[in-house]
C-alpha positions as CSV (number, residue, x, y, z in Angstrom):
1,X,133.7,99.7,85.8
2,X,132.1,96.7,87.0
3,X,133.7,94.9,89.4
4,X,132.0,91.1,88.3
5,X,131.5,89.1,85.3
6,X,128.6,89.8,83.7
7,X,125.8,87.5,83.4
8,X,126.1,86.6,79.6
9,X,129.6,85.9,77.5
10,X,127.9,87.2,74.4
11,X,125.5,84.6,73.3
12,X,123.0,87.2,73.8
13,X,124.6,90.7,72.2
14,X,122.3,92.3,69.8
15,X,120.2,89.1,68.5
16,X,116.5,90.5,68.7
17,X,114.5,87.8,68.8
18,X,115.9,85.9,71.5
19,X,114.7,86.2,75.4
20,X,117.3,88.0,77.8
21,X,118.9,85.9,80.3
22,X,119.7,86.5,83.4
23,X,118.5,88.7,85.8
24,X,120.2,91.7,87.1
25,X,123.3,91.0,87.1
26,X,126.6,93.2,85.2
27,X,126.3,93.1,81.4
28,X,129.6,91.7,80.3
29,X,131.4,93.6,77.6
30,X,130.9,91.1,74.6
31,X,127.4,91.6,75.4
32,X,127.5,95.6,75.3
33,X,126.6,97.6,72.0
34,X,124.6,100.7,70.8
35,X,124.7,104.3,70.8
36,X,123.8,106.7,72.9
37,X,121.5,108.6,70.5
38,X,119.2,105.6,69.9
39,X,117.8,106.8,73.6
40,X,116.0,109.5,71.9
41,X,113.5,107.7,70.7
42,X,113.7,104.8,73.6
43,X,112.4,108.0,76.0
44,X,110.5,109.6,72.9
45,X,108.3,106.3,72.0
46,X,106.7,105.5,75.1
47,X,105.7,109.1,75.7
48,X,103.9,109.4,72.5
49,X,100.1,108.2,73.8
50,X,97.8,109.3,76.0
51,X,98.4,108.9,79.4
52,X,100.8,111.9,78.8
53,X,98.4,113.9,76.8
54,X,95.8,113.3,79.6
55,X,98.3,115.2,82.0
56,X,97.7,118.2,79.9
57,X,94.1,117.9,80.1
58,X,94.2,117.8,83.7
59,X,95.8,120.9,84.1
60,X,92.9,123.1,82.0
61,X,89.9,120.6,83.4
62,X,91.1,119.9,86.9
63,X,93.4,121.9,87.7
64,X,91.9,125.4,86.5
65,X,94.6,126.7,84.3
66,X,94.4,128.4,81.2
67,X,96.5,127.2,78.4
68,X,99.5,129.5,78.7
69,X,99.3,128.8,82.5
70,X,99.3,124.9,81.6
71,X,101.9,125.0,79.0
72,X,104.4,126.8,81.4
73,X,103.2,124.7,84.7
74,X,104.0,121.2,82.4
75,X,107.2,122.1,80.7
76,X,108.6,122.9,84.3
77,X,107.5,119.7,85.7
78,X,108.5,118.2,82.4
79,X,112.0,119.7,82.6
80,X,113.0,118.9,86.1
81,X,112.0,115.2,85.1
82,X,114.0,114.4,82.4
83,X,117.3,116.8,83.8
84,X,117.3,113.9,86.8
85,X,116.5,111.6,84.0
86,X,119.2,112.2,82.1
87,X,121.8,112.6,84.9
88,X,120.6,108.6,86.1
89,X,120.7,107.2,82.2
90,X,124.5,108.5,82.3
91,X,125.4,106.1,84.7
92,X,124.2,103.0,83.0
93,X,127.0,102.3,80.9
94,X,129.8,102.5,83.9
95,X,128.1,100.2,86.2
96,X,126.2,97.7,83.8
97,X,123.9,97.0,86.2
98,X,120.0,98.5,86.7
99,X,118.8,101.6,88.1
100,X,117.5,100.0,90.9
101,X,121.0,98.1,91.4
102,X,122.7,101.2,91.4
103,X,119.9,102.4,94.0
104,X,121.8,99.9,96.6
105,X,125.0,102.8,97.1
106,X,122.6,104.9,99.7
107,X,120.6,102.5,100.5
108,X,122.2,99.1,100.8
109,X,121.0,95.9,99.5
110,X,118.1,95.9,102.7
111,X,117.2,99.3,102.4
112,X,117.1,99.3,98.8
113,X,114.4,96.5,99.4
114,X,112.1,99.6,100.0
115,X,112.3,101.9,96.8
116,X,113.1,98.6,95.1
117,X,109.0,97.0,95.6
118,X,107.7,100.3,95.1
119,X,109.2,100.6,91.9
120,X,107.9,97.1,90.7
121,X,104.3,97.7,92.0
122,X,104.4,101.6,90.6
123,X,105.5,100.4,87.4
124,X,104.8,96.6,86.4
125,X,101.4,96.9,87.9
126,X,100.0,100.7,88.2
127,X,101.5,102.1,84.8
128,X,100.8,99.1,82.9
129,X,97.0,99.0,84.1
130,X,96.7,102.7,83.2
131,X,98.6,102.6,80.5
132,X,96.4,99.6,79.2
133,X,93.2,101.0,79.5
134,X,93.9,104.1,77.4
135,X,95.4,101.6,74.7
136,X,92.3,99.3,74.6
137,X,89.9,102.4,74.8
138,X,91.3,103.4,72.1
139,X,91.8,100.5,69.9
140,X,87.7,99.9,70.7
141,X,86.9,103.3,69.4
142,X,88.9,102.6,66.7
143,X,87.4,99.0,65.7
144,X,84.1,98.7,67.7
145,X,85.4,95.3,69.5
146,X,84.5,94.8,73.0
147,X,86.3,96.9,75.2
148,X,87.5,93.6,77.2
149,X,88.7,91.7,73.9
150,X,90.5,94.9,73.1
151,X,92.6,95.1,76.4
152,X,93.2,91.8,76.2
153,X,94.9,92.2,72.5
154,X,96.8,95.3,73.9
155,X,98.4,93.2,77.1
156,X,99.3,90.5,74.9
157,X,101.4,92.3,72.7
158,X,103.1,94.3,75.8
159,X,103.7,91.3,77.5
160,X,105.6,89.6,74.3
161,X,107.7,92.3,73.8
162,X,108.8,92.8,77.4
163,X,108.8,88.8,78.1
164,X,111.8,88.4,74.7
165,X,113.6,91.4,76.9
166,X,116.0,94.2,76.3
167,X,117.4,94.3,72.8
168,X,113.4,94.2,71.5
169,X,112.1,96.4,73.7
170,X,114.6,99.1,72.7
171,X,114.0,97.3,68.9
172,X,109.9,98.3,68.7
173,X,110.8,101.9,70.5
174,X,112.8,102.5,67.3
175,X,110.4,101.1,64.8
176,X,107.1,102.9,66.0
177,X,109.2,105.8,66.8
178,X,108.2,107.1,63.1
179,X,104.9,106.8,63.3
180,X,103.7,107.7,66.2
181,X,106.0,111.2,65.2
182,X,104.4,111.6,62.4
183,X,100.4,110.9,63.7
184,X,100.7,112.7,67.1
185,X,102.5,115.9,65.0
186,X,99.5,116.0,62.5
187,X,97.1,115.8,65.3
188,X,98.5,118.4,67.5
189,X,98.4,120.8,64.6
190,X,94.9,119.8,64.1
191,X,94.3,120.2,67.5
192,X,96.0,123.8,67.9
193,X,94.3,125.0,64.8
194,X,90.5,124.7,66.1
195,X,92.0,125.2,70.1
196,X,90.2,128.4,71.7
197,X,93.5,129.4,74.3
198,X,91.4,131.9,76.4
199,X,88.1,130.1,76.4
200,X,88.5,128.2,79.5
201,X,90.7,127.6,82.7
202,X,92.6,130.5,84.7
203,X,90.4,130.0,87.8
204,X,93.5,127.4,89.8
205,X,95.9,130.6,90.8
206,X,99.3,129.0,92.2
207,X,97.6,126.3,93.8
208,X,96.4,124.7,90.7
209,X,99.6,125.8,89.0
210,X,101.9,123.9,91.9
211,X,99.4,121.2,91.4
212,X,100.2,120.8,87.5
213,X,103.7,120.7,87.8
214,X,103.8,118.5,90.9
215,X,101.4,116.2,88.4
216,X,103.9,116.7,85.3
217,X,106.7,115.9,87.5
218,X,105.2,112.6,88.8
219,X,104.5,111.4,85.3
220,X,108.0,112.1,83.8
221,X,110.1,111.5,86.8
222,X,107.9,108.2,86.9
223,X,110.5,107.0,84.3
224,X,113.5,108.1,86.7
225,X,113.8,104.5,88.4
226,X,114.0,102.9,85.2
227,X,116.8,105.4,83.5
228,X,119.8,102.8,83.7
229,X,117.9,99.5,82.2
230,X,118.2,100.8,78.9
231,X,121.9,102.3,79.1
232,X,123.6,99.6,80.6
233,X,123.8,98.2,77.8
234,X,125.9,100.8,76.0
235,X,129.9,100.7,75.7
236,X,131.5,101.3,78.8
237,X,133.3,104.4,76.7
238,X,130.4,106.3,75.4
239,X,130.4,109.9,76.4
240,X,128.3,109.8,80.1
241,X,127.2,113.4,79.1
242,X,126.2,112.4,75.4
243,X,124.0,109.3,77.2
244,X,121.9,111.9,79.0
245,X,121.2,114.3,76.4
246,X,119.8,111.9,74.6
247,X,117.6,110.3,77.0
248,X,116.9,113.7,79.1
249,X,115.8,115.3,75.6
250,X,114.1,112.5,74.7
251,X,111.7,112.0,77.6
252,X,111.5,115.9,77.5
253,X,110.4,116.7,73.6
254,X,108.1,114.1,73.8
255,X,106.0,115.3,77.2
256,X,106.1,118.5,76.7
257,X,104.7,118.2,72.8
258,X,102.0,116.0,74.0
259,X,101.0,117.6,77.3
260,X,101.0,121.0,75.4
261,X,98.7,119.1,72.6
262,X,96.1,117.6,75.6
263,X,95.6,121.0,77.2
264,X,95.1,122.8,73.7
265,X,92.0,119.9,73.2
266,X,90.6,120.7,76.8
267,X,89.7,123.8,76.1
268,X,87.7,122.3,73.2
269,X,85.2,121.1,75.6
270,X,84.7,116.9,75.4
271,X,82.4,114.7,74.7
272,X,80.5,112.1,76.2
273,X,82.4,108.9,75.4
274,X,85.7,107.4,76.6
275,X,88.9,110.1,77.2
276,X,90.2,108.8,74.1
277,X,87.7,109.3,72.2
278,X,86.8,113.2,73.8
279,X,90.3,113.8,72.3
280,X,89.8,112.6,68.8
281,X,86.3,113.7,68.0
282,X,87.2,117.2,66.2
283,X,89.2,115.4,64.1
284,X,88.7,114.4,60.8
285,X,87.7,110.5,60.3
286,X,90.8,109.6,58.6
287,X,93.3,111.7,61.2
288,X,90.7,110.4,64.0
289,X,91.0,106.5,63.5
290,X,95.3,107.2,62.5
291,X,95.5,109.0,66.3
292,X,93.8,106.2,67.8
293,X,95.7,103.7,66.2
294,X,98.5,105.7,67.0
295,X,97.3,105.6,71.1
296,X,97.1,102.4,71.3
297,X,100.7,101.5,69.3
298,X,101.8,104.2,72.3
299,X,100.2,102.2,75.0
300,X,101.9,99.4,74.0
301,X,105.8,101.1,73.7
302,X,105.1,102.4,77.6
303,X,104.1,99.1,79.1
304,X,106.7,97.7,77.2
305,X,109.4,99.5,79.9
306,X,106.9,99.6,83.0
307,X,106.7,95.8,82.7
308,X,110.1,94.9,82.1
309,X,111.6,97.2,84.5
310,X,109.3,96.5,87.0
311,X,110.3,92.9,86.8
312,X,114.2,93.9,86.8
313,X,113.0,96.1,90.1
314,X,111.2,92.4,91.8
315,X,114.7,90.8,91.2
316,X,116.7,93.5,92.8
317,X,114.6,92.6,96.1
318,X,116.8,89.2,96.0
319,X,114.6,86.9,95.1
320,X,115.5,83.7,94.3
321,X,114.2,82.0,90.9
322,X,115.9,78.8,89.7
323,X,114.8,79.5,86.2
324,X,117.5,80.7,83.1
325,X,114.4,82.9,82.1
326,X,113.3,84.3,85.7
327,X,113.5,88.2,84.4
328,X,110.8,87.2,81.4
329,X,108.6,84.8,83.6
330,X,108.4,87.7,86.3
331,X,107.9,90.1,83.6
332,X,104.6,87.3,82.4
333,X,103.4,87.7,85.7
334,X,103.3,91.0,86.5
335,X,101.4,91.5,83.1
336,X,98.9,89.1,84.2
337,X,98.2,91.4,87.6
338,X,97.8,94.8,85.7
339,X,95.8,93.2,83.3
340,X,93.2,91.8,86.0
341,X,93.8,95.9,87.8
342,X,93.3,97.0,84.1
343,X,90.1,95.0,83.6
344,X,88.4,96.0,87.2
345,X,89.5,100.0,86.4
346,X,87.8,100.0,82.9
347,X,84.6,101.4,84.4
348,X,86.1,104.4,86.3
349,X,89.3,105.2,84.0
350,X,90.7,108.7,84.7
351,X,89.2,109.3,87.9
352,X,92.2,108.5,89.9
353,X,94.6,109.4,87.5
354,X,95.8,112.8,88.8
355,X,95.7,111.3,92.5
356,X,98.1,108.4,90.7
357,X,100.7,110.7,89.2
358,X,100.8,112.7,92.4
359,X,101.6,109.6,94.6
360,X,104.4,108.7,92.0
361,X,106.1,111.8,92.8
362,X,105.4,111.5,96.5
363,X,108.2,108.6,96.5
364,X,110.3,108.9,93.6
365,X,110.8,112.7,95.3
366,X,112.7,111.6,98.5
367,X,114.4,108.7,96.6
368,X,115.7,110.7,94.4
369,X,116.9,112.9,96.8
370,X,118.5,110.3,98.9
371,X,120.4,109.0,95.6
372,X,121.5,112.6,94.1
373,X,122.7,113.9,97.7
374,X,125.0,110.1,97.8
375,X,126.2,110.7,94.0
376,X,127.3,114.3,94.8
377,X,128.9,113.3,98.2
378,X,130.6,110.7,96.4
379,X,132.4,112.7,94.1
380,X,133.6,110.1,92.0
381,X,134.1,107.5,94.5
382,X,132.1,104.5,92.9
383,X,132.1,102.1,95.8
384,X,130.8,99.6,93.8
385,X,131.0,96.6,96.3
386,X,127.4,97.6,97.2
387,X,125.6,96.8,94.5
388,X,126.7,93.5,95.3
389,X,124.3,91.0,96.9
390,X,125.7,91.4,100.5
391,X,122.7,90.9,102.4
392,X,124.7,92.1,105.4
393,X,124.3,95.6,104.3
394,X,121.2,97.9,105.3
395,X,122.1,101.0,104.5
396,X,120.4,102.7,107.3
397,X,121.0,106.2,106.4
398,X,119.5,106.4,103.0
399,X,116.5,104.1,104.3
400,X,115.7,106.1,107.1
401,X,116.1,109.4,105.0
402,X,114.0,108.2,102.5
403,X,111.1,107.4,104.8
404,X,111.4,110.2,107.3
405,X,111.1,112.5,104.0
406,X,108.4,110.8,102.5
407,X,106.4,110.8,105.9
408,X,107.2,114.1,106.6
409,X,106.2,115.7,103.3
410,X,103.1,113.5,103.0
411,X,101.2,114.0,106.1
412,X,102.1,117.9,105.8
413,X,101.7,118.8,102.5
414,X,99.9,116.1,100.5
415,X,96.9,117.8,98.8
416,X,94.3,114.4,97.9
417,X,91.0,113.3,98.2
418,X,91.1,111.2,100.5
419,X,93.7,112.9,102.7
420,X,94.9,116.5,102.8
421,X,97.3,118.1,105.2
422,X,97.3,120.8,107.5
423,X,99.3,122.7,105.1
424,X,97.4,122.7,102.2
425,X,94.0,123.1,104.6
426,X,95.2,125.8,106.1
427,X,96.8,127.7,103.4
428,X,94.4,125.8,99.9
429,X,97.1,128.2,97.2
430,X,99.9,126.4,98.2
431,X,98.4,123.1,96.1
432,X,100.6,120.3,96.2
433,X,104.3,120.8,96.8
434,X,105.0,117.1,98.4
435,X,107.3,116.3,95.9
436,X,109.6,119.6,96.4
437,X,109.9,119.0,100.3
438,X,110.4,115.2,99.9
439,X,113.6,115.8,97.4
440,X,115.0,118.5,99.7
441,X,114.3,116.9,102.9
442,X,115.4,113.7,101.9
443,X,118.8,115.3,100.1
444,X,119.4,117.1,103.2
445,X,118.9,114.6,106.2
446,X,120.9,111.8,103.9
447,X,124.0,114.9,104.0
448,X,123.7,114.8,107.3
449,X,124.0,111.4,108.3
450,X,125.0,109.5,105.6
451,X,128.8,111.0,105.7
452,X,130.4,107.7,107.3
453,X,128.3,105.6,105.2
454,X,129.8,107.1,102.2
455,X,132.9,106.8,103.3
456,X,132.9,103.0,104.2
């Protein structure tokens, strides 16, 4: 329970169209409603375009696996993603506050400065330029408009939705839930039909196998620093358990489906346009222009989180806005940066994409470490002074965990471009296991010296 009035006294409830005040602080109970089932779709919606699909082309076209051995590699990845997603959604309604709020138990309200600006840069400016680019590729192939006119049509929309705030974001996952179901379900069948499963891939061994579902892990547990947002809204008596099947099965139907569906059309071969329009091309005209449609309507349902939880994650860092609409006006701006990233990326989309989801799950890994190992140590405990803004707290331990992890893992085992380490140069099959040692690292030093801290 939260220990503070909540931000609103229930002029906001479940009115729509109306812009969220506030920032981050509680939810008051006359503003809380919903169920826990409408997460389904919240986690389903925003998974239903192309950025996930493209994970499943990775995994056949740069990553060397065959279907079967992509299919397995993603649902692991997927699976481990949305368990830790659904075990962070369940918390929501208890605390009424965000995920990044509730990130301030390990690490403090200084420490949580850390994960906090990650999170805002990872999602209200990396996802929403990636995530743009594959909407207004698509909605060009779809319509012929300049590709710069179409992202700017794309941004606009995700911007609107996140600026009005909570109740319509969760409102537009519901609506295009339906269709996007129904289009991406079609085209998957299409898709499997005229897929050749043996033609291509089985050349990455473990390394490329370890590199998938390190890849697959950093896209869906990409969404783990957001998981709260969109439950702390809920009833402060749903069932915890019922909160994160929904969300957790959500997130994982919807990845898995997709992924499965983008390494099917891999081993299809591609053509020479835009990623988008590789996938659509064996598809009849109708089904074609419905998918693309359908891409960009997806585009729009993921930036419509990674914006307004990335603004959510800026106010957590304590900044001070005198302005009743500071969450939507910092939601604004961060649109207007991915935009300009989204603009300058539009010649070189999906080269860095793989390299993207792997540094996602370089530090959500050793955060999510840090915050499982204080949950489980807790037992119970809530000690809910600290998500309070006591600037007076550091939170040392989780901090320190957290970046001795991260530094740790990365310089041994990181497996990029531009930097690989001795591990994975010495021994290439291991492929990219950063994520795994972050987590258990992280977990394990935050044990160890985060008992007292816990305890306070």
């Amino acid at each position: 329970m939260a220990t503070t009035t909540g931000r609103h006294t229930g002029e906001y409830g479940e009115k729509v169209v109306a812009v969220e005040p506030g920032g981050v602080e509680p939810v008051a109970a006359a503003d809380r409603h919903g169920r826990p089932r409408q997460l389904f779709w919240t986690w389903a919606s925003p998974n239903l375009e192309f950025a996930t699909i493209f994970v499943g082309v990775l995994a056949v076209s740069a990553f060397g696996l065959s279907f079967a051995q992509a299919v397995i590699a993603v649902a692991i990845g997927n699976g481990l993603g949305a368990v830790s997603h659904g075990v962070l959604s369940a918390r929501g309604p208890r605390f009424g506050v965000p995920q990044m709020v509730l990130s301030r138990l390990p690490f403090g309200y200084r420490g949580n400065a850390v994960p906090a600006a990650l999170m805002s840069v990872t999602a209200g400016i990396g996802w929403f330029a990636v995530n743009s680019v594959s909407g207004a590729f698509a909605l060009n192939t779809l319509t012929g408009m300049p590709v710069l006119l179409c992202l700017v049509i794309v941004v606009v929309l995700q911007i609107g939705i996140a600026f009005f705030g909570h109740n319509l974001v969760q409102a537009y996952e519901r609506w295009i839930f339906g269709v996007l179901a129904v289009v991406f379900a079609i085209g998957a069948v299409v898709t499997f039909a005229q897929a050749s499963p043996g033609a291509v891939g089985g050349t990455g061994g473990v390394g490329g196998f370890l590199l998938t579902v390190g890849a697959a892990f950093g896209y869906t547990a990409g969404w783990n620093p957001y998981a709260a947002d969109y439950t702390r809204y809920l009833p402060e008596s749903v069932s915890g358990r019922a909160v994160g099947w929904a969300a957790g099965s959500g997130l994982f139907v919807a990845t898995t489906v997709l992924t499965a569906t983008g390494a099917a059309s891999a081993t299809l071969g591609g053509g020479d346009g835009s990623p988008t329009e590789a996938f659509t091309g064996h598809m009849p005209g109708w089904l074609s222009a419905l998918t693309l449609l359908a891409i960009a309507l997806g585009a729009v349902a993921a930036n419509a989180l990674t914006v307004y939880s990335g603004a959510l994650a800026f106010l957590t860092l304590g900044v001070e806005l005198p302005l009743a609409w500071r969450r939507a006006m910092v939601a604004v701006a961060f649109g207007v940066v991915g935009f300009v990233l989204a603009w300058l990326g539009l010649a070189d989309a999906g080269t860095a994409y793989e390299h993207f989801l792997l540094v996602i799950a370089y530090w959500v890994s050793p955060w999510l470490g840090v915050v499982f190992a204080d949950q489980l140590m807790r037992r119970g405990r809530a000690g809910l002074a600290r998500l309070l803004p006591d600037t007076a707290r550091w939170g040392w331990q989780g901090l320190a965990a957290f970046l001795v992890a991260a530094v740790v893992s990365i310089a041994l085992f990181a497996n990029q471009t531009l930097y690989a380490g001795p591990v994975p140069r010495a021994v290439p099959e291991v492929g990219d296991v950063t994520c795994f040692v972050g987590f258990a690292l992280a977990a394990g030093l935050y044990a160890a010296v985060g008992r007292r801290w816990v305890r306070g």
